[in-house]
C-alpha positions as CSV (number, residue, x, y, z in Angstrom):
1,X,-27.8,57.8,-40.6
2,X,-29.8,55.0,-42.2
3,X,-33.6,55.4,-42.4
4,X,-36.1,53.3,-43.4
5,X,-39.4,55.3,-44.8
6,X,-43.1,53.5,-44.9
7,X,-45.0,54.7,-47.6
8,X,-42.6,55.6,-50.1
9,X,-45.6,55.4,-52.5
10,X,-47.6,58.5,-50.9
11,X,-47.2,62.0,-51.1
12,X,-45.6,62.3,-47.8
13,X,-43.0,59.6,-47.7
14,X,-42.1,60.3,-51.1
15,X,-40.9,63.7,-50.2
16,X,-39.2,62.4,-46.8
17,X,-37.1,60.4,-48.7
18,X,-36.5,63.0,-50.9
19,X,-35.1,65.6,-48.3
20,X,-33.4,62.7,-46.5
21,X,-31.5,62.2,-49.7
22,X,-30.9,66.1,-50.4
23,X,-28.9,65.6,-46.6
24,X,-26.9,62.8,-47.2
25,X,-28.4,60.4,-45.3
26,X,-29.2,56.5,-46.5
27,X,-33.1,56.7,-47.5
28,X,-34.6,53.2,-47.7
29,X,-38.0,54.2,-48.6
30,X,-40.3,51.4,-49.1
31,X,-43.7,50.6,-50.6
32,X,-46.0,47.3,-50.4
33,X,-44.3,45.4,-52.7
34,X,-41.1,45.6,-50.4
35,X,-42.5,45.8,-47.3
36,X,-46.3,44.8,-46.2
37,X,-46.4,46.0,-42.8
38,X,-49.2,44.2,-42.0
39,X,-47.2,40.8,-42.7
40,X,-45.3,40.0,-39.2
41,X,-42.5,37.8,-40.7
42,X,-42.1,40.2,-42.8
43,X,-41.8,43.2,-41.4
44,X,-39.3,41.6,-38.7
45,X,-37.0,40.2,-41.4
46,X,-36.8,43.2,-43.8
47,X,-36.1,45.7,-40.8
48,X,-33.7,43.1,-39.8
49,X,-32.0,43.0,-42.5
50,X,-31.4,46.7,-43.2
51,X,-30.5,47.5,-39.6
52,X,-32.4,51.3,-39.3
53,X,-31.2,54.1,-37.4
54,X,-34.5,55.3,-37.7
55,X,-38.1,54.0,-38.9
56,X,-40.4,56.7,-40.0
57,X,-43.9,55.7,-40.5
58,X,-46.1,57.3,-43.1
59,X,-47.8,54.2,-44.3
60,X,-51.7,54.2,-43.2
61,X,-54.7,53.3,-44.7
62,X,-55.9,57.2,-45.0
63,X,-59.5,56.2,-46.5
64,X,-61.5,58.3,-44.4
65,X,-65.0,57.3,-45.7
66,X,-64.0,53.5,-46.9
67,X,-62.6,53.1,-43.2
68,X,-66.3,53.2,-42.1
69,X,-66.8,50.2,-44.0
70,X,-63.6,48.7,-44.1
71,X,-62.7,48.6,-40.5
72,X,-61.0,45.1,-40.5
73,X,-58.8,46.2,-43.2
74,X,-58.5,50.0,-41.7
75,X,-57.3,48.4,-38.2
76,X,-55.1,45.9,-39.7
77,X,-52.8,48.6,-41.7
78,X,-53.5,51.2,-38.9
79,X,-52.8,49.5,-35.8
80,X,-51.7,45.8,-35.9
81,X,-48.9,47.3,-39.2
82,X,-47.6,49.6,-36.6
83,X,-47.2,47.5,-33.8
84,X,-45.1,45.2,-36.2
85,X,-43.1,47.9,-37.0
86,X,-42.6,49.2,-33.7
87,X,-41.7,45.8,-32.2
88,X,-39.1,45.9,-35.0
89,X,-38.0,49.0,-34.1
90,X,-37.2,47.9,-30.9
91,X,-35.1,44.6,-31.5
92,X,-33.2,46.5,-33.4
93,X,-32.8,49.8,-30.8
94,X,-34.4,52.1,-33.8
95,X,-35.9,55.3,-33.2
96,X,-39.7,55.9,-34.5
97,X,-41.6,58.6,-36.3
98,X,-45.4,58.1,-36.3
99,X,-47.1,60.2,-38.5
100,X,-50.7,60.4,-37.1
101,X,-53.6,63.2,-37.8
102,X,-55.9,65.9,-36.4
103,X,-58.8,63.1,-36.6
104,X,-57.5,61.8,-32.8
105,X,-59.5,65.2,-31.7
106,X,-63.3,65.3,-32.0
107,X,-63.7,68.9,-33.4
108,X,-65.3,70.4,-30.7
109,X,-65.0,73.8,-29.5
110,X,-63.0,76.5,-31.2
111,X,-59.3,76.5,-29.2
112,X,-56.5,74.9,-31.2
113,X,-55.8,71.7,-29.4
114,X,-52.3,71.3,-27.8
115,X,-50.4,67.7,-27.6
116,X,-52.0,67.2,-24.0
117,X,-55.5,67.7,-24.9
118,X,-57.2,64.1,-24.6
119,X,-58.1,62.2,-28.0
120,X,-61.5,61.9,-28.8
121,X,-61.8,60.6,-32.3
122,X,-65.3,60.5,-33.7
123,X,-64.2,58.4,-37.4
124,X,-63.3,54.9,-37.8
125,X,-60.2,56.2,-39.3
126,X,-59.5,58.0,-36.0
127,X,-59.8,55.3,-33.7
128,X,-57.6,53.4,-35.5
129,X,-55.1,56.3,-35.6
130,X,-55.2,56.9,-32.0
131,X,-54.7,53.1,-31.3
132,X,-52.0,53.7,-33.2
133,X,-50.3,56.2,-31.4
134,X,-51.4,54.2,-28.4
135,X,-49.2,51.3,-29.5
136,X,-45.9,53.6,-30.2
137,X,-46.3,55.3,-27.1
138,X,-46.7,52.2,-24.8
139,X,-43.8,50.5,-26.4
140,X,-41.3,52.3,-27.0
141,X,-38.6,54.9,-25.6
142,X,-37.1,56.6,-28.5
143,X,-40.8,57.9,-30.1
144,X,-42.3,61.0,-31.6
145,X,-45.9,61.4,-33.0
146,X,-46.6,63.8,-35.3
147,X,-50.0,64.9,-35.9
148,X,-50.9,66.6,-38.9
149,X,-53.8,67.9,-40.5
150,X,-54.9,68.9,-45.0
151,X,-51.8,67.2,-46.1
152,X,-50.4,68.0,-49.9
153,X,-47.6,67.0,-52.1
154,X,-46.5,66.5,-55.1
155,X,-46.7,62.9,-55.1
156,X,-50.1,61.9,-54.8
157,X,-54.1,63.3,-54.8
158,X,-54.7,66.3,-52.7
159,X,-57.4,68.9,-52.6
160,X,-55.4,71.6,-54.1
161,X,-55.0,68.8,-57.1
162,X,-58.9,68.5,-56.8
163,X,-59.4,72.2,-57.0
164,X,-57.4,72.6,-60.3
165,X,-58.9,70.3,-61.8
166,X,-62.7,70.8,-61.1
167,X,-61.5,74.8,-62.4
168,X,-61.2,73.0,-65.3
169,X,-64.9,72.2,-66.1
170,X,-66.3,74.3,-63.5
171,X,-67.0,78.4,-63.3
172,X,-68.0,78.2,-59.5
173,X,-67.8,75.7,-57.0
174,X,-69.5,74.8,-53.4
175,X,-67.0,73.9,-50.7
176,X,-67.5,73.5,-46.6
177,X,-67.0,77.1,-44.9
178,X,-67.6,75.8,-41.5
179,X,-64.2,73.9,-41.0
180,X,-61.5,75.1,-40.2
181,X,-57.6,73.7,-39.7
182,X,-54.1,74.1,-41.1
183,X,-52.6,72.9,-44.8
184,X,-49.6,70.9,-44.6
185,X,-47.4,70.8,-47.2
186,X,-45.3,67.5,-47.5
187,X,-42.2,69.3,-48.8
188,X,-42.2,71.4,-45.5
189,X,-42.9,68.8,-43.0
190,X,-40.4,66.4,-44.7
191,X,-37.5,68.7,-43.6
192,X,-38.7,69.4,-40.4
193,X,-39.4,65.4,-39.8
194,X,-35.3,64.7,-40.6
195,X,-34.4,67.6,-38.6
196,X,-36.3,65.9,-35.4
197,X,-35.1,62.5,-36.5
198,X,-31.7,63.7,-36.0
199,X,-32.5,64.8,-32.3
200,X,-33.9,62.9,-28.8
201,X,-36.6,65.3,-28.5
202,X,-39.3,62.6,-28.1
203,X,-42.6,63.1,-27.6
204,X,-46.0,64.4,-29.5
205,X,-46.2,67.4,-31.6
206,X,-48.7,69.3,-33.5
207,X,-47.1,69.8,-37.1
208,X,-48.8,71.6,-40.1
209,X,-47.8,74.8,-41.7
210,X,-48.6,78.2,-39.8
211,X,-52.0,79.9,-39.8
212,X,-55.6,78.3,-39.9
213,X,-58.4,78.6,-42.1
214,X,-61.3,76.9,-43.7
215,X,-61.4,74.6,-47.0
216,X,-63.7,77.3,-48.2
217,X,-61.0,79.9,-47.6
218,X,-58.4,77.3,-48.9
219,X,-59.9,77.0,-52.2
220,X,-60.2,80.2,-52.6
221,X,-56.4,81.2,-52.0
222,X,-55.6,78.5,-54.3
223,X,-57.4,79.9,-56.9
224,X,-56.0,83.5,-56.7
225,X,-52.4,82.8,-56.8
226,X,-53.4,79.9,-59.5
227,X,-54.6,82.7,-61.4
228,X,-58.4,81.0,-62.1
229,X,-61.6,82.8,-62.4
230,X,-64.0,80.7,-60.4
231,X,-66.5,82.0,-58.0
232,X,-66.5,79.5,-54.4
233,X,-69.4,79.6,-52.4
234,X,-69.2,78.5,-48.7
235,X,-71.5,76.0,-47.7
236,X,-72.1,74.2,-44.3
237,X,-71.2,70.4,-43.7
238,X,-74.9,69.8,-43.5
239,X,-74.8,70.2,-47.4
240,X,-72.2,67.8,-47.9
241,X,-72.8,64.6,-46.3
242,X,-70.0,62.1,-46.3
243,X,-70.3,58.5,-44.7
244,X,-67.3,59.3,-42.1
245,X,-67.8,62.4,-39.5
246,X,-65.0,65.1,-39.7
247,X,-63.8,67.5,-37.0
248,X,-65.6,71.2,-37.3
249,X,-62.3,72.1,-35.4
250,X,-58.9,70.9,-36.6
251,X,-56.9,73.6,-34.9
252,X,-53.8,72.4,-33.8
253,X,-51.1,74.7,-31.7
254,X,-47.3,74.1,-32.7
255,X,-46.0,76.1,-29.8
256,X,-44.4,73.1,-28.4
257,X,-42.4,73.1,-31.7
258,X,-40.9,76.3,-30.7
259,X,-40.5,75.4,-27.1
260,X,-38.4,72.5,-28.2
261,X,-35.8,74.6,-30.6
262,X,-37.4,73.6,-34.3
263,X,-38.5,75.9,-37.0
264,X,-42.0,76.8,-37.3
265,X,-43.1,75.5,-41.1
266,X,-43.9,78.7,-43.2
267,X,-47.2,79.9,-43.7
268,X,-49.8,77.8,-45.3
269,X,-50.4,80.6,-48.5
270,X,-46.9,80.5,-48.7
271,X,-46.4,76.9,-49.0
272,X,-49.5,76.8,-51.9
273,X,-47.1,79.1,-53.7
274,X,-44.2,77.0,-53.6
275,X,-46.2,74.0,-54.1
276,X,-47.9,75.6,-57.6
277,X,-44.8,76.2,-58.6
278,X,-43.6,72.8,-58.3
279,X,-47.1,71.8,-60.1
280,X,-45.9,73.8,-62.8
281,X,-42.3,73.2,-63.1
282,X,-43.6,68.8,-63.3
283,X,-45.5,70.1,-65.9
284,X,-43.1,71.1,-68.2
């Protein structure tokens, strides 16, 4: 199976290609300088070229904050890339894996939203997420959209990156206690994602490792099994003002993952351990 991978460059497509690989599929993964998905002519020539079984998107413009100023740009990688891409997709009978986020949702109330639950986003970067998914499921057949939430990998900046290194220079640290969602680690949903590519299980699905929590809980579990003595205090978002509106409630049920025969991801503590470790074995 031959697979073309936006976003080779982030910490997500760089570990999809990675896992494709370790299976023995063909893994075109590709960055801006190959592919700039917001180029038309471009987009339709490349995917023309290399003839995809599969297209799996996890190029975006993720700038939560920047998006509020940057909409033209935001909306141009966001939405009017993946309609390119998915107009590409179907010339060439492809199948499509849109990777979209828990911003869609509006954060309200305290039950973990399920795939039905209508989008409400309340960020720039939302909207232009949920257009997104609007344009892959309008146009095509062979879809899935995968919503995921706290994302980490090796490959990129993260917040468990952030963490370490603010422990660093720092014997205690304020962090938002009044959030609450699900980690996901890229090496986990990487396998999972060519699992599903593999199948015609179409559709939307919640997808970030098992259990919820808050950053302020997050930090703290990363510092424990990272062995660092720093005290976290939990604060309210109220106390840290940013420019883009996040969801108080990024609760996302994965029961449909079950109901459709894939593997639950492990739990979030355990992926932090299996992602420190690969922190430390870079390291060396």
């Amino acid at each position: 199976m031959k697979i073309l991978v936006t976003g080779f460059n982030g910490q997500l497509g760089f570990d999809v290609v990675r896992i494709g690989n370790e299976n023995g599929m063909t893994m075109i993964g590709t960055g801006i300088e190959e592919l700039d998905i917001t180029d038309q002519t471009n987009v339709d020539t490349y995917v023309k070229k290399i003839k995809p079984d599969a297209i799996i998107h996890c190029a975006a413009y993720t700038a939560v904050d920047k998006a509020e100023d940057e909409k033209e740009q935001s909306w141009k990688v966001n939405v009017e890339g993946t309609k390119y891409l998915v107009d590409a997709a179907k010339k060439n009978e492809a199948k499509f894996i849109y990777i979209s986020t828990d911003y869609v949702f509006n954060g309200e109330g305290e039950n973990p939203y399920i795939e039905t639950d209508q989008p409400d986003p309340v960020s720039y970067y939302g909207i232009t997420k949920y257009e997104g998914e609007k344009v892959v499921r309008d146009s095509l057949e062979k879809w899935f959209i995968i919503r995921i939430s706290w994302v980490f990998g090796i490959n990129g900046n993260n917040f468990i990156k952030t963490m370490l290194r603010l422990s660093e220079t720092n014997s205690q640290l304020n962090v938002v206690g009044d959030q609450y969602g699900s980690p996901t680690y890229t090496y986990d949903l990487a396998k999972l994602l060519i699992d599903m590519v593999k199948t015609e299980k179409y559709g939307i699905y919640h997808v970030t490792n098992e259990g919820f929590c808050s950053w302020y809980d997050f930090a703290n579990e990363i510092f424990r099994q990272a062995n660092k003595e720093v005290k976290v205090n939990s604060i309210t978002t109220d106390k840290f003002p940013t420019k883009a509106k996040r969801p108080a409630n990024s609760k996302m049920s994965k029961q449909k993952l079950v109901d459709n025969g894939f593997k639950s991801l492990p739990d979030w503590k355990n992926a932090v351990k299996h992602y420190l470790n690969e922190l430390s074995n870079e390291v060396k």
